[in-house]
N, C-alpha and C positions, 0 to 999 in steps of 0.2 A: 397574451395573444395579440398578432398584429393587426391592426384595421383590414381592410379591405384595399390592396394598393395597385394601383395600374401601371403598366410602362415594362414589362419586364419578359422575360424573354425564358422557356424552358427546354430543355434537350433531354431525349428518355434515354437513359443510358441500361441496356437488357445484359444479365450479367458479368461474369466479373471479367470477360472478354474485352467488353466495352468500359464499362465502369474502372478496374486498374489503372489500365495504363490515361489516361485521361485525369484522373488524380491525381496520379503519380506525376505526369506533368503539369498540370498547374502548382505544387509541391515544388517542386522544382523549379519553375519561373517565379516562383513567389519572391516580392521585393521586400515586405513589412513583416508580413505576420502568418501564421498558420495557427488556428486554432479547430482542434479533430474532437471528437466525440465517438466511439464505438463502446458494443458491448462487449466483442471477441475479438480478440487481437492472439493470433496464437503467434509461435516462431518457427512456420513454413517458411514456403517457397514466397507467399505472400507475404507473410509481415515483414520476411526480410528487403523484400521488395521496399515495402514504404519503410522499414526501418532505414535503407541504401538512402531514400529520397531527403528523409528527417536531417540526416547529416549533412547532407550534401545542403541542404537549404540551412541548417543553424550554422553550419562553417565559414557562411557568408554574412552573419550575422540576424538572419530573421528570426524573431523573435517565436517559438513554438509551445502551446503547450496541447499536451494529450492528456482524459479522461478516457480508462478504459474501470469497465466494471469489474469488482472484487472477485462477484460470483463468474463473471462469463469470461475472463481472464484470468487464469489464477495460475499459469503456467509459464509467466516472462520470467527470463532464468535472471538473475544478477547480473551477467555479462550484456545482456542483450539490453537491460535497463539502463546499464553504468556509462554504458556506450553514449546513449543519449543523456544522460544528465551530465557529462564530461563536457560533452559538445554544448550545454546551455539550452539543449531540450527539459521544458518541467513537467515533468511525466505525475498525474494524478490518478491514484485507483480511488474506485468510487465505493464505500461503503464496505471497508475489508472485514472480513469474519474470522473469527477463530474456527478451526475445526474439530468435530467431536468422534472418535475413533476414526479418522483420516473421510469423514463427509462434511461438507461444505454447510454449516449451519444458516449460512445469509441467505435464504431463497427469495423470500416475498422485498415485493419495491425494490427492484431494480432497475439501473439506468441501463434502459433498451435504445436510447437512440442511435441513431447514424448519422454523424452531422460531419463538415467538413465549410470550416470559412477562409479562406484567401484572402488577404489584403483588406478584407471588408468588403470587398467589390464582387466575388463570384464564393459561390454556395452548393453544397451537395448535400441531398436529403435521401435518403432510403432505406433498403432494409437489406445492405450487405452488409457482412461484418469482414474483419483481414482474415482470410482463410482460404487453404486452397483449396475448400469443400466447394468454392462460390467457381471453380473454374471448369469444364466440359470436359479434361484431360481427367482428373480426380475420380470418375468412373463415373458407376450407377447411382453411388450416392452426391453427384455432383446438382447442387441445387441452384433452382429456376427462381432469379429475382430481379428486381429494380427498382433505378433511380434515377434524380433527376438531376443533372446541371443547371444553377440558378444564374442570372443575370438582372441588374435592374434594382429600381428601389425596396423589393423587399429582402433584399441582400443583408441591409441595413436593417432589420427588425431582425433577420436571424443574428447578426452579430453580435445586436446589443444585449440579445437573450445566453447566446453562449456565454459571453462573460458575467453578464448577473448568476448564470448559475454556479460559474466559476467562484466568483467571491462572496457568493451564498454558501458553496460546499465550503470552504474556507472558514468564513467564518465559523459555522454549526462546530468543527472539525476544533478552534480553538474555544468554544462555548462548551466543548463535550467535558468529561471527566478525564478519559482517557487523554483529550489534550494538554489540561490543567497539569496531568502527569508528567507526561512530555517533556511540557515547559519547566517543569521542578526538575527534572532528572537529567535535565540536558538543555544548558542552553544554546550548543551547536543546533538543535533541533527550535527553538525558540529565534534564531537567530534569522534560521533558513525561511521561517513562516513570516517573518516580516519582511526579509529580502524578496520577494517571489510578492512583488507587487503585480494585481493585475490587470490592471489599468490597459485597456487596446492604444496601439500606437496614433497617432493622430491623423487622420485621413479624411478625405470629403468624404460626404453620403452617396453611394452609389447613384448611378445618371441610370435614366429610364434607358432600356436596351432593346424594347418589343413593343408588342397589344396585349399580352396575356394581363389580366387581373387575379390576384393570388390572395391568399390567407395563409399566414403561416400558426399553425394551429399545434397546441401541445396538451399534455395528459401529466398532469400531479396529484399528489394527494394531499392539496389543499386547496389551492384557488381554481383550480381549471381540472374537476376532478373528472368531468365526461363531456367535454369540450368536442374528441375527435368523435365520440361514439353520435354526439349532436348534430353533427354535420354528414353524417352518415344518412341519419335519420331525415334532415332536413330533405340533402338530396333527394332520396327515396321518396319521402312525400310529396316532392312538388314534381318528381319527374312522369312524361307521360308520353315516353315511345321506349325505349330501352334503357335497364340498368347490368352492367355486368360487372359483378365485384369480384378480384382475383385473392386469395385470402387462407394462406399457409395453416393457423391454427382457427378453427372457423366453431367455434361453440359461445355465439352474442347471447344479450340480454332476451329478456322475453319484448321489450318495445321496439327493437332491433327488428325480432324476428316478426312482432306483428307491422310493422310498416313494409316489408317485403311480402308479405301475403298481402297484403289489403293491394299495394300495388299491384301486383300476379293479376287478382282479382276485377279489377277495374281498366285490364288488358294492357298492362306496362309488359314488356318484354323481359324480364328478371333472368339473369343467368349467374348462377353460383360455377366459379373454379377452385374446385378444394384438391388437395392431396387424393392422389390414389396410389401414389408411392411412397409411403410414409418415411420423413426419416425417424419416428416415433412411433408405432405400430395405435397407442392410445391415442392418437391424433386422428387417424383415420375413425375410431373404434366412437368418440366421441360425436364428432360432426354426423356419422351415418344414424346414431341415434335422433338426429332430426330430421333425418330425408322423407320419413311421411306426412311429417307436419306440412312441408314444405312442397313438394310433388302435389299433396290435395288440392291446396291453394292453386298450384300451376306454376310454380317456381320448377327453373330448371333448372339440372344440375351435371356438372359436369367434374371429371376427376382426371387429374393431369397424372399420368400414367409412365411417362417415360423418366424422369427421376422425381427426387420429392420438391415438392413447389413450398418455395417458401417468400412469394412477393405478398406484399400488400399494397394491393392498389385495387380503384375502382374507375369506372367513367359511368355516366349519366347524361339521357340524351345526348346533343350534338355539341355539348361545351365543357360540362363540368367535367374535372377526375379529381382524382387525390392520389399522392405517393408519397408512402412514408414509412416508417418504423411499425406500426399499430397494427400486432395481427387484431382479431375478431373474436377475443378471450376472452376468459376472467382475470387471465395475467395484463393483458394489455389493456384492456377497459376499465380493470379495479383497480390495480395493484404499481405496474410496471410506472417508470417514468418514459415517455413516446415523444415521437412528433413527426408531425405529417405536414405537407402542403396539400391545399385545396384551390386546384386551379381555374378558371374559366377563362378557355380559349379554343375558339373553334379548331385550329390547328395542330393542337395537343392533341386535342381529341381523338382526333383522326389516326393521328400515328399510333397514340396507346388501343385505342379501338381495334386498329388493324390488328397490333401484336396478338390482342388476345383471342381475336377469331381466329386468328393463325393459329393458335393454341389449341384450340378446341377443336378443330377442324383436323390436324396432322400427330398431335400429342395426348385428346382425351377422348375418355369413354364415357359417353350421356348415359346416365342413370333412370332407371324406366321403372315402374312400380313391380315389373317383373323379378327386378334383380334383387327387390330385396326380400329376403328369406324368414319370416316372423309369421308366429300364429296374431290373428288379430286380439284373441285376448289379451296376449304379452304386451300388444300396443297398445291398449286402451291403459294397462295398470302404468305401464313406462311414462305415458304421457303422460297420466297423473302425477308421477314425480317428477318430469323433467317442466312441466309448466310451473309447480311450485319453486324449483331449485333457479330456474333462469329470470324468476320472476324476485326473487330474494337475494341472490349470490350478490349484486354492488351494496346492497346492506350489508349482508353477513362477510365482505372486504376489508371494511371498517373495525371488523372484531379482530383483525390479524395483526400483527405486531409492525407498529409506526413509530415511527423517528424522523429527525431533521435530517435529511443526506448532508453527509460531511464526504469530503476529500482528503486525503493522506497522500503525501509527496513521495514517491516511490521508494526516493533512492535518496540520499544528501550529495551533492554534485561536487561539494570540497571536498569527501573523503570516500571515494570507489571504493575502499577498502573496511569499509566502516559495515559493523553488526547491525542489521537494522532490525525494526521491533518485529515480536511475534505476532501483530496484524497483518502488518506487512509482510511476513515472511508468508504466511497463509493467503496472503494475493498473489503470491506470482510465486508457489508452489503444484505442482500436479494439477494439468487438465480435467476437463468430462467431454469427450469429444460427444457428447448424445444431447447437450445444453442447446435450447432451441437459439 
């Protein structure tokens, strides 16, 4: 996690309207380096999009690599991969699984981020993935997100984190069993893991760009295991005129949810934006089993109605926000690998502020104690176990099967034509378009 850094400059980019093509071209003016991070990279209208960009920039000679995850990717065909490792793109899936009667067996810890670094010098954090579900044209289920364009010194703390995770997956990946195989059975495969040095190209440290002061803040499951969900918390606790958190999958811890009530309580203006258009029907079904807890207190609530919302973002008072990857789960607070920024700047403020009263105001329906339909016995027994379950679930995360995340190199970029293993082939086999 970064210090606390000043000088730096943000831009809200509201979905994949804004966000595309803006990547796309920095991708493209890129002189050095591209280093991307997603969970979902399908082969739409979009991935072909930045697939177009990947070439056009490695043809030039910059240096590229991509991490897309095993579970939320698993549908890049051979053609679409060979493309980019031909060109000197190094395409890494993150944590492939085998499959068990054609289901994806890797669920838990997954690399959920959105990350995107340029030259070292400009940065993009949020929570769009390459899909064309993130675009307005894709229909009713076209989903509401955002992110943010980074400038400025802390450009440089996310770079240096992309690449440590880089030759962290790496190494774990040659530490494993399955690598040790590898390297016995092939040393074209042995050859390729030492050529694929990852060392970032040599560049200065990004020049301050702004006044925003930023954190660039992550989620593991080892050193920084509730890092984002703490700055959540923090927020919430010291703030004292409004908090509005916008927050696709929305079932937090129980200290989550008592800092939100205590605020309510002591007259903070707390406003929840969750899904009212699910693009997972238990999404809605979950979150709404907290609306009495929360309405008692005085928390308001609001459900974005016109497609399904899937931002994570929050602002507090007149300075702070956050935008990042981190829904407000047990995947994303226990389990997922995340990352968000946490910003303080009056100016940000104002603009993310704005969008989301805009949101509430033309896109959602406030939820009223009227609306919801429950005998109160059913809530008193409910509560009983939902105070137990939110108050235990980041313990009982712990019990769920852990490992070192390793990287696997997509494709071998000397031989397109080349068998590759059955990890890999179960990475970039058959979609789940229903994967959050």
């Amino acid at each position: 996690m970064s210090p606390w850094i000043s000088g730096n400059q943000f831009r809200l980019l509201e979905n994949g309207e804004e966000y595309f093509p803006r990547v796309f071209a920095c991708i493209a003016a890129a002189e050095r380096e591209v280093v991307l991070e997603t969970f979902i990279l399908f082969d739409d209208k979009v991935g072909q999009a930045l697939h177009a960009a990947l070439l056009q920039a490695a043809t030039r000679g910059v240096q590229i690599d991509i991490t897309v995850d095993g579970y939320g990717s698993p549908d890049l065909s051979h053609e679409f991969i060979s493309a980019l490792t031909q060109a000197g793109v190094r395409v890494h899936v993150f944590d492939p699984g085998p499959r068990l009667w054609g289901w994806r067996t890797n669920l838990f810890r997954r690399m959920h981020r959105k990350i995107v670094v340029i030259d070292g010098q400009r940065a993009f954090v949020g929570g769009l993935n390459y899909s064309a579900d993130h675009l307005a044209d894709f229909g009713p289920a076209a989903k509401q997100d955002y992110a943010v364009e980074i400038e400025g010194p802390i450009v440089t703390f996310i770079h240096a984190f992309v690449h440590r995770a880089l030759a962290a997956g790496q190494r774990n990946a040659q530490d494993s069993l399955a690598g040790r195989l590898r390297e016995r059975l092939s040393s074209r495969a042995h050859s390729l893991a030492r050529s694929w040095g990852l060392a970032p190209p040599s560049q200065a440290a990004a020049a301050p760009a702004g006044e925003a002061a930023a954190i660039f803040v992550t989620r593991d499951n080892r050193e920084h295991t509730n890092d984002i969900e703490r700055h959540y918390r923090i927020a919430i606790r010291v703030a004292r005129q409004r908090i509005v958190i916008a927050n696709a999958y929305f079932f937090p811890g129980y200290r989550l949810l008592k800092e939100m009530r205590k605020a309510a309580r002591r007259g903070v203006d707390v406003r929840l934006i969750l899904q009212g258009a699910p693009d997972m029907p238990f999404v809605k079904t979950a979150a709404s089993m907290l609306y009495h807890h929360l309405l008692e207190a005085g928390v308001q609530i609001y459900e974005y109605c016109e497609r399904p919302l899937h931002g994570k973002v929050a602002v507090a008072d007149d300075e702070w926000a956050t935008v990042g990857s981190s829904n407000l789960d047990p995947l994303s607070l226990s389990l997922n690998l995340e990352a968000n920024v946490v910003i303080r700047d009056r100016a940000f403020n104002q603009v993310l502020s704005a969008r989301l009263d805009h949101l509430m105001q033309h896109g959602c329906k406030q939820i009223g104690p009227g609306d919801l339909q429950e005998s109160s016995g059913w809530r008193i027994v409910r509560s009983f176990f939902l105070f137990h379950l939110l108050r235990r679930y980041p313990a009982w995360a712990g019990w769920l099967p852990a490992h070192a995340p390793r990287l696997t190199p997509a494709l071998a970029p000397a031989d397109p034509t080349a068998h590759i293993s059955t990890a890999q082939a179960d990475a970039v086999h058959r979609a789940d378009p229903t994967t959050p």
